[in-house]
C-alpha positions as CSV (number, residue, x, y, z in Angstrom):
1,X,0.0,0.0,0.0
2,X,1.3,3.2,-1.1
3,X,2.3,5.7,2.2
4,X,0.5,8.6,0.3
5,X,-2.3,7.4,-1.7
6,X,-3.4,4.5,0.3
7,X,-5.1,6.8,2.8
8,X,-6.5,8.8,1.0
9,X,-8.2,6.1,-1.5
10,X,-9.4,4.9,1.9
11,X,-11.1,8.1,2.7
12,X,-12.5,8.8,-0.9
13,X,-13.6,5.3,-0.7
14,X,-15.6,5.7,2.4
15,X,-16.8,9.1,1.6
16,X,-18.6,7.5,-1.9
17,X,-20.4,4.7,0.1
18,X,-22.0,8.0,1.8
19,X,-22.6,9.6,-1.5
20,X,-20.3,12.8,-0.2
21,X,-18.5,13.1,-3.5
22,X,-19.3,15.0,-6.4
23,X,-17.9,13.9,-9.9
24,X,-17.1,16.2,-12.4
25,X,-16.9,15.7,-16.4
26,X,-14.4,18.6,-17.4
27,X,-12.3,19.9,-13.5
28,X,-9.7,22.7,-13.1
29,X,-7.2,21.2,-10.5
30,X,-5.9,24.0,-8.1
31,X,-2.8,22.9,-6.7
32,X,-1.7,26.2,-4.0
33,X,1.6,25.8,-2.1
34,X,1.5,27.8,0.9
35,X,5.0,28.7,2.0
36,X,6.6,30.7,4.5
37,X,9.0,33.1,3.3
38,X,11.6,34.4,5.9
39,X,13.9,35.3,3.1
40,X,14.7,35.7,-0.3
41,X,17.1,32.7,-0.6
42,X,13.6,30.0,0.7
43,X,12.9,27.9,-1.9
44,X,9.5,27.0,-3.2
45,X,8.6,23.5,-3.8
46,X,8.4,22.2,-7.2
47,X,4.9,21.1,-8.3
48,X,6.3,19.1,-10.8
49,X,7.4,16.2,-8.9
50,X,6.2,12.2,-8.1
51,X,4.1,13.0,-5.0
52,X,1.8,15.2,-7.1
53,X,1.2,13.3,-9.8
54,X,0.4,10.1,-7.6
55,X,-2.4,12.6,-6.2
56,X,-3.6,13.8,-9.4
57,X,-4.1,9.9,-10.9
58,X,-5.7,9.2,-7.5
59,X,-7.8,12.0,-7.6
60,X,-8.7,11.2,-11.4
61,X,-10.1,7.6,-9.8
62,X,-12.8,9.2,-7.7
63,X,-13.7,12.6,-9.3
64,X,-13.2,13.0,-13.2
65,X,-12.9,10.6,-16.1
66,X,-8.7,11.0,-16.7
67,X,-5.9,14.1,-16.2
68,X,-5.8,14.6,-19.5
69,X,-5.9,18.2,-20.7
70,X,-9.5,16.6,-22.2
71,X,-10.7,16.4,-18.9
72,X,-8.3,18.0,-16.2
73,X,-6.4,21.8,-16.7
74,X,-4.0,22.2,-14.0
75,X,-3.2,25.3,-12.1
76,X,-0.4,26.2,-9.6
77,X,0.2,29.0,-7.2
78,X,2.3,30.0,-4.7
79,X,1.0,32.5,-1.7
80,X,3.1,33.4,1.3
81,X,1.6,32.0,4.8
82,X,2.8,31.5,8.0
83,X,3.4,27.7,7.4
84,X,4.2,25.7,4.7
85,X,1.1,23.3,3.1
86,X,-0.6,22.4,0.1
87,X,-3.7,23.0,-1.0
88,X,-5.7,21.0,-3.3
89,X,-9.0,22.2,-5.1
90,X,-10.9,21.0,-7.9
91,X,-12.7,23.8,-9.5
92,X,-16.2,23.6,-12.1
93,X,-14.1,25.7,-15.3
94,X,-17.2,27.7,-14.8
95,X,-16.2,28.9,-11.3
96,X,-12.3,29.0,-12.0
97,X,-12.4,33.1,-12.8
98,X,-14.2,33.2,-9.6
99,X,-12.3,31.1,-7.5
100,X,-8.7,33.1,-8.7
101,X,-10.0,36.3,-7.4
102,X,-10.9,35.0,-3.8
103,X,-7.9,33.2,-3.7
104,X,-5.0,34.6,-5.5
């Protein structure tokens, strides 16, 4: 059992039995890295890395048909915070304009 995945395909598993998931044909996936920055010389994670795409094709499994650009358009941002975590959303294309301007 993969460490990262494993847990949440348990969740996602257990939130579909009680119908709490909603499924979407066409999904903007959010991915916003909170980061503390004391200084210039932090760096910022790279999105582009194993761990994140393990979460997208888990994702994919329980909430839209594939990542392809077909299906999934990807987004990432960076916003200062005072701790460092990640932020998944998936996003209706028809809410994305609104959901930059509240978050971004």
């Amino acid at each position: 059992k993969n460490l990262l995945t494993g847990p949440l395909n348990e969740i996602l598993g257990s939130l579909k039995k009680s119908n709490q998931l909603s499924y979407y044909e066409s999904v903007v996936i959010a991915i916003q890295n909170h980061v503390v920055q004391q200084n210039q010389s932090n760096k910022i994670r790279d999105n582009d890395n194993y761990e994140c795409h393990q979460i997208i094709n888990t994702l994919a499994l329980w909430f839209f048909p594939d990542d392809s650009p077909d299906c999934a358009k990807m987004y990432y941002t960076t916003v200062p915070d005072s701790s460092n975590y990640t932020v998944i959303y998936l996003i209706p294309p028809e809410e994305f304009s609104e959901w930059v301007k509240i978050h971004c």
